[in-house]
C-alpha positions in Angstrom: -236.2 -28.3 -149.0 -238.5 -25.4 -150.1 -240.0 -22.7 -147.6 -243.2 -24.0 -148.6 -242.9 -27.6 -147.9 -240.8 -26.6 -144.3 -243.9 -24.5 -143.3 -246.2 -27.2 -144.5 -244.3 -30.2 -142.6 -243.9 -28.0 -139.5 -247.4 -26.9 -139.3 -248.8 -30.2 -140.1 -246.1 -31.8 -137.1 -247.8 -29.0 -134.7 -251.1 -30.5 -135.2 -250.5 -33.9 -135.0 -249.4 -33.8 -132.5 -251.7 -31.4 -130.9 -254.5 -34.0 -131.9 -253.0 -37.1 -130.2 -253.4 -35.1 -126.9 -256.6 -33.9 -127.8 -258.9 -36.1 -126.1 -256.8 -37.6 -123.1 -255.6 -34.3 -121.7 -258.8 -32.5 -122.3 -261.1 -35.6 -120.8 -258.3 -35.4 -117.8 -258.9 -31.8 -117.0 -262.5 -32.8 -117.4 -262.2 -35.3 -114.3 -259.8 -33.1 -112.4 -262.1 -30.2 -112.2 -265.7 -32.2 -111.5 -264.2 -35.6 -109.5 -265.6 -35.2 -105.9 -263.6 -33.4 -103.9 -265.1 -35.1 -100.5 -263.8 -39.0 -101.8 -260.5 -38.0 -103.9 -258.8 -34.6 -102.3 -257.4 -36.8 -99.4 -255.6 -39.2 -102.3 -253.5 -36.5 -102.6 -250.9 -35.1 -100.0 -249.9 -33.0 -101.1 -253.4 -31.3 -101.8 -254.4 -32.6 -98.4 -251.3 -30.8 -96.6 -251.9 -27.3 -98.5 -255.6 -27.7 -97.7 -254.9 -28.3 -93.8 -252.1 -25.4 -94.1 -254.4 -23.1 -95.8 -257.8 -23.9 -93.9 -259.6 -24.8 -96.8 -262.5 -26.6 -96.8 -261.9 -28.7 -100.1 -265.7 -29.7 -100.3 -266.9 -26.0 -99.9 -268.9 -23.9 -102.3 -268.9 -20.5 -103.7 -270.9 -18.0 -105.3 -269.8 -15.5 -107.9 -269.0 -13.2 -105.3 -267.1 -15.6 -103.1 -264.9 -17.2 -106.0 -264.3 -13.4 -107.5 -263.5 -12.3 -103.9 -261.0 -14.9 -104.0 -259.0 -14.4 -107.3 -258.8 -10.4 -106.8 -257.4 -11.2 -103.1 -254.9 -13.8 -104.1 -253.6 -11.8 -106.9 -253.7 -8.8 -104.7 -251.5 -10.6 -102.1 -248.8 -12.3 -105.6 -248.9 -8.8 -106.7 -247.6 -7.1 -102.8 -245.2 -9.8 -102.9 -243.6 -10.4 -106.2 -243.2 -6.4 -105.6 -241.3 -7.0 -102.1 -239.4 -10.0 -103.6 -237.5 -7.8 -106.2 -237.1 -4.7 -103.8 -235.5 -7.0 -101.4 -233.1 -8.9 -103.9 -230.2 -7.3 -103.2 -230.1 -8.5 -99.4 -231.6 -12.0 -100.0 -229.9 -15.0 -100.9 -229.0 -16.0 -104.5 -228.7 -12.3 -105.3 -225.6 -12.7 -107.7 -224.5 -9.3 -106.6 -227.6 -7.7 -108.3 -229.2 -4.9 -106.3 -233.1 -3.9 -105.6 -235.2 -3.2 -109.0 -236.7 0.5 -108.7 -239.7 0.9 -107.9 -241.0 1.8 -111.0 -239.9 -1.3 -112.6 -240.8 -3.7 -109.5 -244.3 -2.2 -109.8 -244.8 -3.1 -113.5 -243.1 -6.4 -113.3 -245.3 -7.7 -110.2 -248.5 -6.9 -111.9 -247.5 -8.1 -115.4 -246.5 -11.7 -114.2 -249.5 -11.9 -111.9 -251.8 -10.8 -114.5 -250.4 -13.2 -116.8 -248.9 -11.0 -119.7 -245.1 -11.1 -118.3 -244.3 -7.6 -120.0 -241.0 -7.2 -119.7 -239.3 -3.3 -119.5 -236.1 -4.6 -118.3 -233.4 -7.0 -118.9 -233.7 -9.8 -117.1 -230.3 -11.7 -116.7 -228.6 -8.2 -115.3 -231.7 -7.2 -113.7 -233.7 -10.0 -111.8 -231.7 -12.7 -109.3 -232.1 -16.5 -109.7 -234.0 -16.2 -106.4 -236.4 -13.8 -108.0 -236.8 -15.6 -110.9 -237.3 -19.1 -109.3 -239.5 -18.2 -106.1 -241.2 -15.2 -107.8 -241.7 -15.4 -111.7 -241.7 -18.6 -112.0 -244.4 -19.4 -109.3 -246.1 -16.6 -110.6 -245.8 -18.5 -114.0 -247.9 -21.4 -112.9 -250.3 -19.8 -110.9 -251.7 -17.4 -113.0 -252.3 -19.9 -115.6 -254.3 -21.5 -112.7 -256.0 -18.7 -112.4 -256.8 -18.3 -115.9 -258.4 -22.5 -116.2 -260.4 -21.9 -113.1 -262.2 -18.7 -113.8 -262.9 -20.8 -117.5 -264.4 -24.2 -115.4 -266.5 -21.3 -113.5 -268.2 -20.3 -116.4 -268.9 -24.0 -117.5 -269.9 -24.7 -114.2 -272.7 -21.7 -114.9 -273.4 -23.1 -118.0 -273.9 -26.6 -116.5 -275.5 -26.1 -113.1 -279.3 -25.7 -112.4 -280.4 -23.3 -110.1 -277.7 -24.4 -107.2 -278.2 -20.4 -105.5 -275.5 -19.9 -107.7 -272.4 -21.8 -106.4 -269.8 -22.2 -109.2 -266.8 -23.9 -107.4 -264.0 -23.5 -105.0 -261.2 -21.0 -106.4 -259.0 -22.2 -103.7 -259.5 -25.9 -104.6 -259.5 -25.1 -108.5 -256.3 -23.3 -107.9 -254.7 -25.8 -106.7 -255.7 -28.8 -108.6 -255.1 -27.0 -112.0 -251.4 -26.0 -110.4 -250.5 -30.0 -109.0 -252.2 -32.3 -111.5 -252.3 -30.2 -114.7 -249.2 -27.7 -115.1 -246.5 -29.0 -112.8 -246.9 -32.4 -114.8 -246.9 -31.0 -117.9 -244.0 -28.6 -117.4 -241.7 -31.2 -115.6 -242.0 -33.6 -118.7 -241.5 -30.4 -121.1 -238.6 -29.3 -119.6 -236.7 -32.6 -119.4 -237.1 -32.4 -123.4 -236.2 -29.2 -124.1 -232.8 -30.0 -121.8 -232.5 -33.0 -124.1 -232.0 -30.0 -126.8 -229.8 -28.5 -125.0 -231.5 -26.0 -123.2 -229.5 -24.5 -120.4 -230.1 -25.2 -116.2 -227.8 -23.4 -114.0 -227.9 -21.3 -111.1 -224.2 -19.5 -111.8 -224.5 -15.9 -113.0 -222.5 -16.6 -115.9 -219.5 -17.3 -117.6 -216.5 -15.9 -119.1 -214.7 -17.3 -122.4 -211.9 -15.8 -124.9 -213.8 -14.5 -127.9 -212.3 -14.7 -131.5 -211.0 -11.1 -131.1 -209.3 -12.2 -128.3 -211.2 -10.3 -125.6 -213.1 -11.7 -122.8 -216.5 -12.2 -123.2 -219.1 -12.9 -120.3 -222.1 -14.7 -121.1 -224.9 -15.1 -118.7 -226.8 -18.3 -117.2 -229.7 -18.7 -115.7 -232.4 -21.8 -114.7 -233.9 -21.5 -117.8 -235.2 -24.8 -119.0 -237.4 -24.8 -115.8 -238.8 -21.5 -116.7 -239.3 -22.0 -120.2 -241.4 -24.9 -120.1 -244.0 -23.4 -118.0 -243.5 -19.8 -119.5 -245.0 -21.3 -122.6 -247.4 -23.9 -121.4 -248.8 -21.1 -119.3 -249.2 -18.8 -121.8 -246.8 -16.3 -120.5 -243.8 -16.0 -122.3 -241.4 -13.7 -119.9 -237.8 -14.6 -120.8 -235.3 -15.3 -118.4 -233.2 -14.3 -120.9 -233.4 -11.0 -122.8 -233.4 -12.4 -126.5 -236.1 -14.5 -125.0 -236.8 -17.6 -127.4 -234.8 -16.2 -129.9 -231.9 -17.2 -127.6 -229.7 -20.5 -128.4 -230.0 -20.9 -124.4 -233.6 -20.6 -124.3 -234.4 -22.2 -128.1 -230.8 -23.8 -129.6 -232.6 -26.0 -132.2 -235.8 -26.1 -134.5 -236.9 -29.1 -132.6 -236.9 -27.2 -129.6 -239.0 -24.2 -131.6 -241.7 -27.2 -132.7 -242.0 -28.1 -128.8 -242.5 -25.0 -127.1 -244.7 -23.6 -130.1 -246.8 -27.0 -129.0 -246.2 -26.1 -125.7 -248.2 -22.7 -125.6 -250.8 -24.0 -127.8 -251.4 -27.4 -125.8 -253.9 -26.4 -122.8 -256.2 -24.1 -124.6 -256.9 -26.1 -127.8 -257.2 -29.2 -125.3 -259.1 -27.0 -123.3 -262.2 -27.3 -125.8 -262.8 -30.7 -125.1 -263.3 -30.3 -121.9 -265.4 -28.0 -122.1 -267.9 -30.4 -124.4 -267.3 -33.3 -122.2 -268.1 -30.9 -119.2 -271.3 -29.6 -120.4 -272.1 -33.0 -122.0 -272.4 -32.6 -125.1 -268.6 -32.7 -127.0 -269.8 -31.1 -130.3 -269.9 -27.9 -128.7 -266.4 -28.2 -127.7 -265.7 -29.1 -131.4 -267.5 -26.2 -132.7 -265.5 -23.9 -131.0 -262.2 -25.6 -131.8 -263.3 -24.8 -135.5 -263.7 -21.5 -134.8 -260.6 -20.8 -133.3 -258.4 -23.5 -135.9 -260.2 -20.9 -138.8 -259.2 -17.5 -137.5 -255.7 -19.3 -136.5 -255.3 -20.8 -140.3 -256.6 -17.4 -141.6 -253.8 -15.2 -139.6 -251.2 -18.1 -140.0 -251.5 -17.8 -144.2 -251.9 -14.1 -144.2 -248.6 -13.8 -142.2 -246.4 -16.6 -143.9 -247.4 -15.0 -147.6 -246.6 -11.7 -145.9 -243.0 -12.8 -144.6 -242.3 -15.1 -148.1 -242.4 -12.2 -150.2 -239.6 -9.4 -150.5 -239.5 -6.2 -149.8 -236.2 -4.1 -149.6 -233.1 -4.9 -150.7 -232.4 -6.6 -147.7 -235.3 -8.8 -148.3 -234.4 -9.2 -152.1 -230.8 -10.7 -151.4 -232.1 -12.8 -148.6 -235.0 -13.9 -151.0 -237.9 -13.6 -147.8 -238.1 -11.4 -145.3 -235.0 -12.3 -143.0 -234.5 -9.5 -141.2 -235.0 -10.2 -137.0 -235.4 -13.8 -137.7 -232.7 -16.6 -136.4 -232.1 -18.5 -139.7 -232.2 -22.1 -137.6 -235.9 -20.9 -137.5 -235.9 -19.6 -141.2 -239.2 -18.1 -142.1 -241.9 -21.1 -141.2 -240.5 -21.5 -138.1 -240.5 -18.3 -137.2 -243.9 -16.9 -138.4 -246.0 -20.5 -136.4 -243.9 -18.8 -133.3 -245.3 -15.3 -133.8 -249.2 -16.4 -135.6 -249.1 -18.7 -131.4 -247.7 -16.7 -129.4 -250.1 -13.6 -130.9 -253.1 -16.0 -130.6 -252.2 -16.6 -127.4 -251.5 -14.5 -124.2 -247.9 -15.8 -124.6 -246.2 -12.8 -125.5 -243.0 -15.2 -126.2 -240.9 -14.5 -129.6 -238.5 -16.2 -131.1 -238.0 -13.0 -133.8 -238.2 -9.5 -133.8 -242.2 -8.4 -134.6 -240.8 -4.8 -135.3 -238.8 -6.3 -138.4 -241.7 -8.0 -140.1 -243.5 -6.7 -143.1 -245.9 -3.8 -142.6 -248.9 -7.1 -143.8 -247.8 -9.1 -141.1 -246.6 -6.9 -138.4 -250.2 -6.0 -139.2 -251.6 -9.7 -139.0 -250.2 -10.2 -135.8 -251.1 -7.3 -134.3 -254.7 -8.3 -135.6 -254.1 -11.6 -133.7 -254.2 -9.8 -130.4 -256.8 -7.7 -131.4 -259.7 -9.9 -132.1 -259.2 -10.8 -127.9 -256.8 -13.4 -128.2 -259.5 -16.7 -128.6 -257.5 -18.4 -131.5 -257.0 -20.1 -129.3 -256.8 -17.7 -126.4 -254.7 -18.0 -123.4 -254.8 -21.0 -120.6 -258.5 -20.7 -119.6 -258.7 -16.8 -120.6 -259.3 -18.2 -124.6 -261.6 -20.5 -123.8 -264.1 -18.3 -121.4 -263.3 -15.4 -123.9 -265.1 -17.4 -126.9 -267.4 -18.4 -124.9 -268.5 -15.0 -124.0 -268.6 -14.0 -128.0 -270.9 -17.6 -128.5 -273.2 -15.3 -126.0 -273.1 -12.5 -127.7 -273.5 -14.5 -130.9 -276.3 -16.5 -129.7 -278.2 -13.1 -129.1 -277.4 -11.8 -132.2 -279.1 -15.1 -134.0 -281.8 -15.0 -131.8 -282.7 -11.2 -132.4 -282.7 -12.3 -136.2 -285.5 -15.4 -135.2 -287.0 -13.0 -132.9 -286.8 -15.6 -129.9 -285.5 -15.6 -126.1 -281.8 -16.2 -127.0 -280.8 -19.8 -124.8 -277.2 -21.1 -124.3 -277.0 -24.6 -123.3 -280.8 -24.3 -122.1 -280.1 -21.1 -120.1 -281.7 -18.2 -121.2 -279.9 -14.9 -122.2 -281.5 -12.1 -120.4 -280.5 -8.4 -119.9 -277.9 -9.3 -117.2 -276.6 -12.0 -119.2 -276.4 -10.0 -122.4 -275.4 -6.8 -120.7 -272.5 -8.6 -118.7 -271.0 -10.3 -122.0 -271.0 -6.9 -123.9 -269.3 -5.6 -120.8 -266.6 -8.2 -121.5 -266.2 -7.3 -124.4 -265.7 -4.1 -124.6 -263.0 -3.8 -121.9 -260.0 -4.6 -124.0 -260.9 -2.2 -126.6 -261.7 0.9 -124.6 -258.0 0.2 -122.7 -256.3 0.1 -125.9 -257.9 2.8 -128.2 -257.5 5.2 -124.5 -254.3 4.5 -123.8 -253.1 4.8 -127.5 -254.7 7.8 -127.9 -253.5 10.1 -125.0 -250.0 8.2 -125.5 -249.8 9.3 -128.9 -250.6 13.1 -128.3 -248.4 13.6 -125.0 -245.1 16.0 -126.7 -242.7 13.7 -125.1 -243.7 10.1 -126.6 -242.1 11.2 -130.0 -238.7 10.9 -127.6 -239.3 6.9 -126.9 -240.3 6.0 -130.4 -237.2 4.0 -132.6 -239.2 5.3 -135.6 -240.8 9.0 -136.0 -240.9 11.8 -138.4 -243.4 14.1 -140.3 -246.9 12.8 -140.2 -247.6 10.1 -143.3 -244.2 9.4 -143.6 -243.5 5.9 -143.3 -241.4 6.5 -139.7 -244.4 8.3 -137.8 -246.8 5.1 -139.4 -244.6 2.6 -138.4 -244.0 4.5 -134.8 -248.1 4.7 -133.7 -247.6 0.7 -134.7 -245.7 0.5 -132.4 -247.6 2.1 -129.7 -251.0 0.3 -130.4 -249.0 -2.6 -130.6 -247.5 -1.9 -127.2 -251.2 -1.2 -125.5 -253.2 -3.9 -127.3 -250.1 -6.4 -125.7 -250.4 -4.8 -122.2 -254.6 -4.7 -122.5 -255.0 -8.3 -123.4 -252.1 -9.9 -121.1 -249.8 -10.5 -124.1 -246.3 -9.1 -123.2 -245.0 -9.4 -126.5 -243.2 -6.3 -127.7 -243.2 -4.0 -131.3 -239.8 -3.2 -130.6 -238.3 -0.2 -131.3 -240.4 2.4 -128.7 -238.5 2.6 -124.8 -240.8 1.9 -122.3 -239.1 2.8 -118.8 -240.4 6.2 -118.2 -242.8 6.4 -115.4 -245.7 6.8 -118.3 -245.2 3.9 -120.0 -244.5 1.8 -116.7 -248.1 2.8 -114.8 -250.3 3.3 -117.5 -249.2 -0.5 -119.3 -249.5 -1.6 -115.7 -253.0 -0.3 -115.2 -253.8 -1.4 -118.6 -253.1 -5.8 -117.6 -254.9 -4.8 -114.1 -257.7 -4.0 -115.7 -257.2 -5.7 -118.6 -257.1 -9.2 -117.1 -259.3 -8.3 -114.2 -262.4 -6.3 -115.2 -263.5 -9.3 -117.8 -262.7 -12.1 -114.8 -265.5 -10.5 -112.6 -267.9 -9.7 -115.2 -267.2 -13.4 -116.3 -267.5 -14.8 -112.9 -271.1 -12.3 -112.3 -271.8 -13.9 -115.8 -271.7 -17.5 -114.2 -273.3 -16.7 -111.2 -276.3 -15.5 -113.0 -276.5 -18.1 -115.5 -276.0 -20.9 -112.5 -279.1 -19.6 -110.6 -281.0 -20.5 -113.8 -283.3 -23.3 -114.4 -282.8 -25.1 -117.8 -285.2 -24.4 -120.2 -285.8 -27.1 -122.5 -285.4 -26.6 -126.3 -287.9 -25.9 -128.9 -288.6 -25.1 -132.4 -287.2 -21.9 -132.2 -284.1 -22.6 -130.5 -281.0 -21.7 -132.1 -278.8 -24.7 -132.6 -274.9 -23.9 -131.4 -273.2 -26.5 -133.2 -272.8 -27.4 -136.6 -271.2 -25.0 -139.2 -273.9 -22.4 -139.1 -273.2 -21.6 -135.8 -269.4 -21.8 -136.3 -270.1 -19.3 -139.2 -271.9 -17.1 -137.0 -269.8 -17.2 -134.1 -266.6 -16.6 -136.6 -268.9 -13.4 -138.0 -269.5 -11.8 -135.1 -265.4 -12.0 -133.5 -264.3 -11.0 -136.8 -266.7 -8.1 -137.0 -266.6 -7.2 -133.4 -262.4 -6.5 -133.8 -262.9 -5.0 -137.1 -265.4 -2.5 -136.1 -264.2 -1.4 -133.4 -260.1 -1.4 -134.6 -260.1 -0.1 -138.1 -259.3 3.0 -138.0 -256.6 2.3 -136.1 -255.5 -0.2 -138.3 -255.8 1.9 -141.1 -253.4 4.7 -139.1 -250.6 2.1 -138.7 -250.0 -1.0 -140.5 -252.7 -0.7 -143.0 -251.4 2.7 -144.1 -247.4 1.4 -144.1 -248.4 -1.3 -146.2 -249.6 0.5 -148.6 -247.0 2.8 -149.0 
């Protein structure tokens, strides 16, 4: 079988089946987030026991400030915790003999798995105990997806509501429903396949076997089938094992590779739907699927013509670009991985991004950079687009010269200002922390690739570091490769970069909701500016491709634009 017709039947599997689920699971998200609390929560419970526990008033309603209020303190309380949990390891049970993480390393671990990017700066089967993995990561796994779907059904809820004082939900409740009737579902029946493939479950640190040179080799276990399932339908992507999915333990077979690739891209394609079902209208939903399945396609080609080709004569004898990819993924295989978990906030890899061609090193780095929305993270794509349909919407209606409106709300100052604010969070982390990264004298020292300026080490090198900052700034956790990251630079400044990253746009979101909530709906007229159809699609695709382009360029141009060329 050709490369061609593997990444043709592989891609075309993906989406089949991602369009069987397409309308139940997004129509069942629908009805878990708007059934009525008052007549359904006490079906449940287990919902009705963590309710009771928790004090939570199940048919309660907050405003922006409330349900933000609630997100920063819940992760602020995951973040003191997960911190504690790994400091403590060494005393608690389950340890496997594995002492405390440092400090330094605790600190950047807690914050990357509750702010959903899972950047790990460690290795995690000598580093991290089962108990650490299974009560902290793996928790931390579901619940910052949870996060992520209930600040998106906030915004919807803006969208939808009509001058309510601003209420927009219950965190608590929406936390809780999109952990028990969405993702502990979906995981459980995920991870009895991928144990069907032979991924591993154990809670022994390891074992020991007689290599063929005779010595002893230890090889390390873990309960990773468990883990995987949600690290990918969550869009997280932290490895309980170092090689991550590139590991036969984590990934052993290509059917395995076609599930989880499914897996991460599952909730926030599905996620569209119910959005349009939501709001009430499902074309909208479909319009923004089309926007995120172009830029997907367009990164997806761009890549797989990048990694087909040759270059080297590594490359030449291999015939593609091998190099850092497992050759039971072979090239397709490996490229859908990266073109996912890049569109994503997955940060999962089944081969080395450092080893890819200078075009598509460069393509997936793109990926990240136009704010991961094709199709985004769990909930964090979908409230992302939706925030560039504002800005797009204003944009059209500045052209018309007409009141922008959104779904019969109109786009005022606040509105517009809030959105831009959105926006531009993720690029001023990631041109910042690039920049002063790239000047400090020491940052050469951490670099796998360096040398004289315009030499093709020092270009592939500041890759590496804008790759490292646009992964930590929009929640990715994927890795370059090649630069250390375990001085005390690397671990505060990436950890400040997911804080803010992941919680400066959830607050402006959630103010963005409130405001649009306390609206009245206007009704629409001859100068309204239709948001469905392909002319919006186009305009909505124009303004996300611009928006990354203008503002990333010249970065681009420094680093992969400039290798590839060379």
């Amino acid at each position: 079988m050709s490369p061609a017709v593997a990444a043709g039947l592989q891609i075309a599997l993906v989406a089949v089946i991602l369009a069987l689920a397409y309308v139940p699971l997004g129509d069942y998200m629908a009805k878990v987030y708007t059934t009525d609390t008052d007549l359904r929560w006490k079906d449940l419970r287990t919902e009705s026991l963590i309710y009771r526990v928790c004090r939570i008033d199940p048919r309660a309603e907050q405003t922006w400030y409330g349900y933000a209020a609630s997100v920063l303190g819940f992760s602020l309380a995951s973040v003191l915790f997960l911190f504690l949990l790994q400091r403590l390891q060494g005393i608690l049970p389950l340890s496997n003999e594995l002492a405390g993480v440092s400090p330094a390393v605790a600190f950047n671990t807690a914050v990357s798995f509750v702010t959903n990017t899972n950047w790990q700066s460690y290795v995690p089967e000598t580093t991290m105990s089962p108990l650490t993995q299974s009560a902290g990561l793996a928790v931390q796994n579901f619940v910052s997806a949870a996060v992520g779907m209930a600040v998106a059904v906030a915004l919807i809820r803006g969208l939808v509501r009509v001058g309510r004082g601003g209420e927009i939900g219950n965190f608590w409740v929406d936390l809780t429903r999109g952990t028990l009737r969405i993702l502990l579902p979906l995981a459980f029946v995920i991870a009895l396949i991928l144990l069907s493939q032979g991924v591993i479950q154990s809670y022994r640190s390891g074992f020991t076997a007689t290599g063929l040179d005779g010595n002893s080799v230890t090889t390390a276990l873990a309960p990773v089938a468990s883990q995987e399932a949600i690290k990918e339908l969550g869009t997280n992507g932290g490895g309980v094992l170092a090689a991550n999915s590139a590991h036969p333990f984590e990934n052993p077979t290509p059917v395995s590779n076609i599930v989880e690739i499914v897996a991460i891209l599952l909730i926030p394609v599905a996620l569209t739907r119910t959005f349009g079902t939501m709001v009430g209208n499902r074309r909208q939903g479909l319009t923004v699927l089309a926007v995120m399945a172009l830029l997907y396609a367009t990164v997806l080609t761009v890549t797989l013509a990048a990694e087909s080709g040759t270059r080297g004569v590594a490359a030449n004898a291999a015939g593609a670009m091998m190099e850092g990819k497992e050759v039971r993924f072979g090239i397709p295989g490996s490229v859908l991985f990266a073109v996912s978990t890049t569109g994503t906030s997955t940060g999962a890899v089944n081969s080395a991004h450092d080893s890819m061609s200078p075009l598509g090193g460069g393509a997936v780095l793109l990926n990240m950079l136009l704010g991961e929305i094709a199709p985004g993270g769990v909930g964090s794509g979908l409230y992302g687009m939706l925030v560039l349909a504002i800005v797009a919407v204003f944009v059209g209606g500045l052209l018309v010269g007409r009141t922008p409106e959104f779904l019969g709300k109109k786009l005022r100052r606040r509105e517009i200002t809030l959105a831009a604010l959105t926006v531009l969070v993720m690029p001023a982390l990631v041109l910042v922390g690039t920049g002063i990264t790239v000047i400090l004298s020491s940052t050469t020292g951490y670099l796998g690739n360096s040398g004289d300026p315009g030499t093709p080490g020092a270009i592939h090198g500041f890759t590496e570091v804008l790759y490292a900052y646009a992964s930590a700034s929009n929640n990715n956790g994927s890795a370059f490769g090649g630069l250390t990251v375990t001085s005390d630079w690397f671990q505060s400044s990436l950890g400040m970069c997911m804080l803010l990253g992941r919680f400066l746009p959830i607050v402006f979101v959630l103010a963005l909701a409130g405001s649009l909530a306390a609206q009245r709906r206007t009704p629409p007229g001859a100068g309204t500016l239709p948001t469905t159809g392909k002319a919006f699609a186009g305009l909505l695709t124009g303004t996300t491709v611009l928006v990354a382009a203008l503002t990333f360029f010249p970065a681009l141009a420094l680093g992969p634009i400039a290798e590839a060329l060379q």
